[in-house]
FIVEXLO-981597 format. One record per residue (C-alpha): y, z, x; residue in one letter. Coordinates in steps of 0.05 Angstrom, whole numbers, padded with zeros to 5 digits, always signed. Layout:
BEGIN
YZXA;...
! end
This chain:
BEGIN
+00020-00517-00090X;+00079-00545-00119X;+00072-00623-00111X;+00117-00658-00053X;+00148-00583-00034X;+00165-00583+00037X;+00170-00496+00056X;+00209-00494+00114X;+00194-00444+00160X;+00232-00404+00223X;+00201-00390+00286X;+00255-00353+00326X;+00202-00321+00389X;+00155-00349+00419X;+00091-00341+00383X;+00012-00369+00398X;+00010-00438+00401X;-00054-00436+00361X;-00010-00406+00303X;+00046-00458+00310X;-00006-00517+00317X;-00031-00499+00239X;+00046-00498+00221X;+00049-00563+00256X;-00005-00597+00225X;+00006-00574+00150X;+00032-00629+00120X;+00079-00588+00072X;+00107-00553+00124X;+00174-00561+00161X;+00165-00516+00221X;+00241-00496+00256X;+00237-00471+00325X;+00285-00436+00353X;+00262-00388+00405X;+00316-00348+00426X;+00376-00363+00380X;+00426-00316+00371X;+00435-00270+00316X;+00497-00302+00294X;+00457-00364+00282X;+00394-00340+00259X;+00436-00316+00201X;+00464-00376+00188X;+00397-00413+00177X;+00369-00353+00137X;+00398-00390+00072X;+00349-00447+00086X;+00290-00422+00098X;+00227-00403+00060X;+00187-00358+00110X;+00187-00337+00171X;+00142-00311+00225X;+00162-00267+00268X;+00129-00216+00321X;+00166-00155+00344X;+00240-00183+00359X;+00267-00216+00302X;+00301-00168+00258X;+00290-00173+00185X;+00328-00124+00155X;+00370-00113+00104X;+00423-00157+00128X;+00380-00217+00138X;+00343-00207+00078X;+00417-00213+00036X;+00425-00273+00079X;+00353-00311+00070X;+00361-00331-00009X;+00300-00381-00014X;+00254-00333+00029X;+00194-00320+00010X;+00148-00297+00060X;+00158-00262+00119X;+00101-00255+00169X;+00084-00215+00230X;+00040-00244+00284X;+00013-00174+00299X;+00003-00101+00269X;+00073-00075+00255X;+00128-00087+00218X;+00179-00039+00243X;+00229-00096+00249X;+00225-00121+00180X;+00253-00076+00119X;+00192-00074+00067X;+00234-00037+00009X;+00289-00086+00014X;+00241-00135+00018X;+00202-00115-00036X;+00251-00114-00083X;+00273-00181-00065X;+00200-00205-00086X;+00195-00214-00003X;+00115-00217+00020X;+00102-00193+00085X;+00051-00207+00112X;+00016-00176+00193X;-00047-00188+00235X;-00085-00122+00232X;-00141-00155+00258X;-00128-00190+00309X;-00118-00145+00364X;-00169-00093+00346X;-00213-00101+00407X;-00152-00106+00454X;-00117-00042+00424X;-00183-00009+00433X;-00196-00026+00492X;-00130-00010+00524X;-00140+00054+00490X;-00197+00067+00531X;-00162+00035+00591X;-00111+00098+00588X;-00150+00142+00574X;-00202+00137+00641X;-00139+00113+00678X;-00114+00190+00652X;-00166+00230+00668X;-00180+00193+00731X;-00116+00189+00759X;-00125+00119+00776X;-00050+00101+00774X;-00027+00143+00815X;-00094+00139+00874X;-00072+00065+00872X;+00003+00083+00886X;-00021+00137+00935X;-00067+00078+00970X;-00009+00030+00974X;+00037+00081+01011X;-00014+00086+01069X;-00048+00150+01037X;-00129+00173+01041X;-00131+00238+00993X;-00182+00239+00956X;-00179+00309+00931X;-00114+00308+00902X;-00134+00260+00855X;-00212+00290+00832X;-00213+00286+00755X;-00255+00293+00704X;-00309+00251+00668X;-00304+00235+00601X;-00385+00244+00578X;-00388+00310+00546X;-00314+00319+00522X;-00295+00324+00451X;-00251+00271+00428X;-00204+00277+00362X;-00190+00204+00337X;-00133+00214+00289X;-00121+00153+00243X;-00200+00112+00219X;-00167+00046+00210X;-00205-00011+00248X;-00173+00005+00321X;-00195+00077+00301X;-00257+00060+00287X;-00265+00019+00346X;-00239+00070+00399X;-00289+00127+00359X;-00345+00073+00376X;-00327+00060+00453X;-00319+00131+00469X;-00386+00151+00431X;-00420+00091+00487X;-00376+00136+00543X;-00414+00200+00515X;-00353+00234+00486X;-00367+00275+00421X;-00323+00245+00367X;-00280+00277+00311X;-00230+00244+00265X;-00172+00265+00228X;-00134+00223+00172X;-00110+00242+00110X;-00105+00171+00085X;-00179+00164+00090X;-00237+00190+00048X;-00290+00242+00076X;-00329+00183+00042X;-00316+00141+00093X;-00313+00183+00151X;-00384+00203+00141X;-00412+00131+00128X;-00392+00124+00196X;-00427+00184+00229X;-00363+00225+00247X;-00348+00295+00230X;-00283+00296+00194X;-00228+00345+00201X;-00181+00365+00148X;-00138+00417+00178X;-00096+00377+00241X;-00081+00439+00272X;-00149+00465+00276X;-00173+00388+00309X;-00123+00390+00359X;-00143+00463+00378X;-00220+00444+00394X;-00206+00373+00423X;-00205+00355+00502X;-00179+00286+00486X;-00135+00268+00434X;-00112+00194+00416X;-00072+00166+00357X;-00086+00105+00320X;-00043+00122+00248X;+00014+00074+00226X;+00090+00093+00230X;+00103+00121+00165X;+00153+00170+00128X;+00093+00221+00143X;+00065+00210+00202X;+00139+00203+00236X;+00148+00260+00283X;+00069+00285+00261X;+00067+00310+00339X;+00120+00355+00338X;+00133+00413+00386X;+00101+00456+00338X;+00028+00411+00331X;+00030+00405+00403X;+00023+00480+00416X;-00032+00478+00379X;-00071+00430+00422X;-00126+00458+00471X;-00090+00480+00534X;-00113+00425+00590X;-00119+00368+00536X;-00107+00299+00540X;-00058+00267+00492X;-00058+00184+00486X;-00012+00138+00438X;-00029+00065+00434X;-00001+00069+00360X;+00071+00070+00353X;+00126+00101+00371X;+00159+00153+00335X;+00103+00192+00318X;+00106+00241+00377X;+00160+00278+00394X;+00163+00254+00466X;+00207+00298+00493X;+00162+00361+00467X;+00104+00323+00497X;+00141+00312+00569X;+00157+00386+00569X;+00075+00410+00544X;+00055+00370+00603X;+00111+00404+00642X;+00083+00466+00616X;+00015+00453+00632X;-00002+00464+00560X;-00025+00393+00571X;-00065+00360+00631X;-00035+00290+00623X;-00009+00242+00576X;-00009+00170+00566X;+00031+00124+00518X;+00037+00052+00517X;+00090+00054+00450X;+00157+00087+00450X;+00207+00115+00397X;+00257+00071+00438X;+00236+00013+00475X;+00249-00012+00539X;+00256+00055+00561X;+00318+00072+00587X;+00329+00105+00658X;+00339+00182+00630X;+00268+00181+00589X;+00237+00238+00587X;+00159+00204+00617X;+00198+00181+00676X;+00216+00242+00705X;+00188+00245+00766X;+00159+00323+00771X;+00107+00303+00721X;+00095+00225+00745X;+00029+00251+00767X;+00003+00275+00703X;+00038+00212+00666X;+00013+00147+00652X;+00061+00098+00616X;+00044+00018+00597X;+00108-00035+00570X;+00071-00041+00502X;+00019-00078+00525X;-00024-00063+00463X;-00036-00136+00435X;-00025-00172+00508X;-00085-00206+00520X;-00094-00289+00502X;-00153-00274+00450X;-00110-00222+00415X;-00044-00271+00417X;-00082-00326+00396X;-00120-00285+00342X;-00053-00253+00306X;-00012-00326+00310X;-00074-00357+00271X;-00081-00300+00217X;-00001-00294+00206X;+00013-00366+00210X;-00056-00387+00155X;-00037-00335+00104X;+00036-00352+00111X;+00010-00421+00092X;-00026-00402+00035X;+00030-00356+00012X;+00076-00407+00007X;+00020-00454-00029X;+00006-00399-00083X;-00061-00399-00059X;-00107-00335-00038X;-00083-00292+00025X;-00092-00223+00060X;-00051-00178+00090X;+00013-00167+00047X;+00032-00099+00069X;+00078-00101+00008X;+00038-00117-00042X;-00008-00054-00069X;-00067-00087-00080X;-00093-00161-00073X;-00100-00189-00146X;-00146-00248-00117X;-00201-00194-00085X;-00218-00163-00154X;-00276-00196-00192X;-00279-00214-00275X;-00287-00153-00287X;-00234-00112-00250X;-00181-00165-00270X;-00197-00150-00343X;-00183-00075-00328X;-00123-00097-00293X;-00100-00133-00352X;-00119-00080-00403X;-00079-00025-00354X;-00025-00076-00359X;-00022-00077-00435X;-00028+00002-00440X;+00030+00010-00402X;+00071-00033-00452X;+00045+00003-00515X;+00056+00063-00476X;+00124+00048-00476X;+00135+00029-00545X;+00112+00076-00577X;+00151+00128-00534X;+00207+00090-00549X;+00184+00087-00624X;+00187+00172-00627X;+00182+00204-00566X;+00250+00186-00519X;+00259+00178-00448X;+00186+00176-00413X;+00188+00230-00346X;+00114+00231-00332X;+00047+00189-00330X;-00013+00215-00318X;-00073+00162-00308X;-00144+00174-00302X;-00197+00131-00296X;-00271+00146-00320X;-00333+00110-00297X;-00376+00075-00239X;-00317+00012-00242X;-00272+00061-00207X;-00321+00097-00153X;-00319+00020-00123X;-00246+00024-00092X;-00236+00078-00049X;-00175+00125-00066X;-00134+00134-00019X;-00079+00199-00002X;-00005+00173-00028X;-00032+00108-00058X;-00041+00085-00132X;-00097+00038-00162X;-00089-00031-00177X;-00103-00007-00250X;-00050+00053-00247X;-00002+00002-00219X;-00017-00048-00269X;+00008+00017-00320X;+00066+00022-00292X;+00084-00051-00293X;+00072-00054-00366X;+00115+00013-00373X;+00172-00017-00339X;+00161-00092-00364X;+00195-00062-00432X;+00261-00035-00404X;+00273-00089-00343X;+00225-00155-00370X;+00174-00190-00356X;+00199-00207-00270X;+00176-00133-00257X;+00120-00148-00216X;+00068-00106-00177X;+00101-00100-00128X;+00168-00081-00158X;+00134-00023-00206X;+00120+00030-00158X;+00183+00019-00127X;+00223+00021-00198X;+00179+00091-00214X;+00200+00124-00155X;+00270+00101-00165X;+00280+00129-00245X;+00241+00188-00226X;+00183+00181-00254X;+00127+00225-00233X;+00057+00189-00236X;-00006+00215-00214X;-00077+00189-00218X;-00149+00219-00229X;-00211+00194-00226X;-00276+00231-00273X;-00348+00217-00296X;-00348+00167-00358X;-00354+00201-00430X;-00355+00156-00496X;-00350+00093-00457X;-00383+00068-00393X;-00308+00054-00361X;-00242+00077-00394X;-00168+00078-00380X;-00131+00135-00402X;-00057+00144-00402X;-00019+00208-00420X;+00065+00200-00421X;+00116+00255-00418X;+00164+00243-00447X;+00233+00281-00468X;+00213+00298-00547X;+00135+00293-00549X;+00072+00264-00511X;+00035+00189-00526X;-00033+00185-00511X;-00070+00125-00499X;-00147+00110-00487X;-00171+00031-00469X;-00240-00001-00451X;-00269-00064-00445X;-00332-00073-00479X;-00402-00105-00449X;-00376-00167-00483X;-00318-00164-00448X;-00277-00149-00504X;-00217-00116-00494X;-00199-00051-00538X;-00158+00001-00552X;-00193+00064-00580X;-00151+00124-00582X;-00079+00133-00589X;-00048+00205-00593X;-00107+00236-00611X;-00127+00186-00671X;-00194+00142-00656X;-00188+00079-00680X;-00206+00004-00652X;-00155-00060-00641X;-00148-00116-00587X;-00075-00100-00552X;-00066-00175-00571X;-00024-00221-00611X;+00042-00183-00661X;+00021-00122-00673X;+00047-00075-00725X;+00042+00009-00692X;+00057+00056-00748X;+00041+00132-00769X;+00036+00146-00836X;+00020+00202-00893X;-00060+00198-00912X;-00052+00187-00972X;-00083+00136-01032X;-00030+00071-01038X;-00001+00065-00967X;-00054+00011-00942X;-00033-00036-01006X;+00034-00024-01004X;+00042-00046-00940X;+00005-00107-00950X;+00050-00126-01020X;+00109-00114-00974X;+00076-00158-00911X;+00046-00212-00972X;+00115-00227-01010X;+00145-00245-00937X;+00091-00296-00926X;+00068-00252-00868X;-00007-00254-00861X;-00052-00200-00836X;-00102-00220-00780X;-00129-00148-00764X;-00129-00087-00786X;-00152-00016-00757X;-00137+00060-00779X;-00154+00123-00747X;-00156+00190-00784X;-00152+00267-00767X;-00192+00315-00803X;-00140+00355-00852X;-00082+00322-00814X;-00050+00295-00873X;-00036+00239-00819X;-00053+00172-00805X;-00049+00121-00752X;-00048+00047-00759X;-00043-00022-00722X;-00037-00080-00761X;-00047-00157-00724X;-00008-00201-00761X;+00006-00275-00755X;+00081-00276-00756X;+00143-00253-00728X;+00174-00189-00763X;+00250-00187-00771X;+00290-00128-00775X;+00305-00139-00850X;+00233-00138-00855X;+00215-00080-00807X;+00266-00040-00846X;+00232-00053-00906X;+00169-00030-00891X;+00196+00038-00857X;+00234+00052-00928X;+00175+00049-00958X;+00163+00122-00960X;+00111+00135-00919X;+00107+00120-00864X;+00141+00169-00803X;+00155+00112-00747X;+00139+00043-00735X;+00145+00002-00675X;+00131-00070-00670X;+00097-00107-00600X;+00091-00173-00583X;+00033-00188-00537X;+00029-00262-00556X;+00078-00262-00493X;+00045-00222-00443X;-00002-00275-00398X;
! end
């Protein structure tokens, strides 16, 4: 923490007091309330501020982001962050920060709420009490012990719903492309990989999968048709992921018994929704996003935003950046040395494509050995060590500022396709391996760290050899031939440059040669020039990782 810094932070809802009683009492903090201020005027104190916490109604988009120059946290007492823009945000060096946790139990549980409520018809037998009715028989249901349910999305409300509807007798299924049959079947659920096929078996279907690019629109008028005719569809997620107008008509259809949602593409509803027609209000059962409404789960999502927008803003550890790709402080000694080596690959990587090669277009990453089996790939999402590539790739063409969280962004902008392996370990117990395209040839790198924890590189293009990616290093190819090695040292010694390291790797009747020389000073062009007229050597490229912390 920086010493006497006062963060100033903007609360512009109301948000659990338990959260704004740890704002209140931090001594470095300067907490602004201003429930309900206009947007004019939230603006207006943007410039100021240094985080903010937010839940669903304060807008942090692109407009306010431009406007909040010191900010630099944003966090969401609760799951999503549909109000905030994360690219923007990202780019702007922004964490955001939400509450997945905290309102596990009551998502869950409201899940299940709907879903008896559903099949019972308990809404609408209350309604039909209230008018003065006694019909029982228009409102028999069904029971939910021996149904098939299809949970799509395992994260922890997933998870939690699979559990509570195992204890109602319901055989459980799962769906989610972002999560590893691995997983899946630590947990004791059979996992499906083909939607279609899920929804077709499935008497109950229920959504617990984040609003993303592809799960917008994922129940679509086609996917519903292929749900079991007399099915049950429920969405305590978020809105936009089912078409509801498609889903009003299924249920007008009866391609579907009943529905219930809680979350909306467009919310408050307005009076010409589809759900509130009434010649399906008795197959419909519809909630004002009550999702996270209970005290515990209020309480629970102000703490968690409001502590790790605290320790954000102190530079100390935190969880739940939904920006950031991976949390640096989770991996241990070892995984941060990987990190670091990744880190280092990418900028040689770069060099010495910019050294012969051109323009990189591709880079290919795969990681060998039991160090990698620990994290759990997931679909659409890189390593921390494949990120830590490209940050070093892009560190040489945009600096040092590029930062995790800016790299994947700045790939995806210039184009750049990446992709990422993962294999069984060959010469070396864990290794990095890099592969660039790029517009004239290929580079090639290989990296380890040793038991010693020694950090290595031991193959480039094809050439085996053994250096630290440390200190000024000297990268050149050469002809194999008797001379070059002292040659190069007479040229290095009469500039008072010293040689710290040396390494060479050979290719059986290559006639090549590939070298890295540590040396102790800074080379100059006049002196770089020198040593490429010397007549044998093809390219040289020069990297400074004195500089790279």
């Amino acid at each position: 923490m920086v010493e006497n810094k006062i963060w100033k932070v903007l609360i512009a809802e109301t948000v659990g007091e338990a959260g704004l009683n740890l704002l209140r009492d931090a001594p470095d903090i300067e907490l602004i309330e201003e429930v309900g201020i206009s947007r004019e005027d939230f603006l207006k104190k943007l410039p100021e501020m240094d985080a903010v916490l937010t839940r669903s109604g304060t807008k942090m988009d692109e407009e306010a982001l431009n406007a909040a120059t010191k900010l630099k946290v944003v966090a969401r007492a609760g799951v999503g962050v549909d109000n905030v823009n994360i690219p923007v945000a990202s780019r702007k060096g922004v964490v955001v920060i939400n509450a997945p946790t905290g309102n596990t139990l009551a998502a869950a549980e409201l899940t299940m709420a709907l879903m008896l409520s559903l099949v019972r018809k308990v809404p609408q037998a209350f309604g039909s009490l209230r008018s003065g009715e006694w019909d029982r028989k228009r409102f028999s249901g069904h029971q939910l012990s021996g149904k098939k349910v299809l949970v799509i999305g395992l994260g922890r409300i997933g998870v939690a719903v699979a559990q509570r509807c195992r204890a109602f007798g319901m055989d459980v299924i799962a769906y989610d492309p972002y999560t590893s049959k691995k997983k899946a079947e630590s947990l004791g659920i059979p996992f499906r990989t083909d939607l279609a096929d899920a929804l077709s078996v499935a008497d109950v279907v229920t959504l617990h999968m984040p609003l993303t690019a592809d799960t917008s629109n994922m129940i679509d008028e086609k996917m519903l048709r292929a749900f079991k005719k007399g099915s049950y569809l429920i969405n305590c997620a978020r809105g936009g992921i089912v078409d509801e107008k498609a889903a009003a008509a299924a249920v007008r259809e009866e391609r579907l018994a009943g529905i219930a949602f809680d979350v909306y593409c467009s919310e408050p509803l307005g009076t010409d929704h589809p759900f509130l027609a009434k010649d399906i209000g008795d197959r419909i059962v519809i909630t004002p996003h009550l999702g996270a409404s209970t005290e515990e789960a209020q309480t629970e999502v102000a703490m968690i935003a409001a502590a790790n927008m605290i320790a954000a803003l102190r530079g100390e550890p935190y969880e739940h950046a939904v920006n950031l790709p991976f949390l640096e402080q989770k991996l241990n000694k070892t995984q941060k040395a990987f990190l670091q080596l990744s880190r280092k690959m990418g900028i040689l990587g770069a060099k010495l494509a910019e050294a012969e090669c051109g323009a990189i277009q591709g880079a290919h990453i795969m990681l060998r050995g039991d160090l990698f089996d620990e994290e759990e790939p997931l679909l659409n999402k890189l390593s921390a060590y494949s990120i830590g590539v490209l940050k070093g790739l892009f560190e040489v063409s945009s600096g040092p500022e590029v930062s995790y969280m800016l790299a994947p962004l700045l790939a995806k902008d210039s184009g750049l396709s990446v992709d990422e392996g993962f294999g069984e370990p060959k010469t070396y117990k864990n290794t990095v391996e890099l592969t660039l395209d790029a517009e004239k040839c290929k580079v090639s790198l290989m990296g380890t760290i040793t038991e010693e924890g020694r950090m290595r590189i031991v193959k480039v293009n094809g050439y085996w050899l053994d250096f630290v990616p440390g200190g000024k290093l000297i990268i050149f190819q050469n002809h194999d031939r008797p001379g070059v090695i002292g040659k190069i040292g007479n040229i290095l010694g009469e500039s008072k440059v010293n040689i710290a390291n040396f390494a060479l790797g050979r290719k059986d009747n290559s006639g090549l040669a590939l070298g890295a020389l540590e040396v102790d000073s800074d080379i100059d062009d006049t002196l770089k020039k020198k040593l490429e007229k010397s007549g044998d050597m093809l390219w040289i490229t020069l990297i400074d990782f004195s500089e790279v912390k």
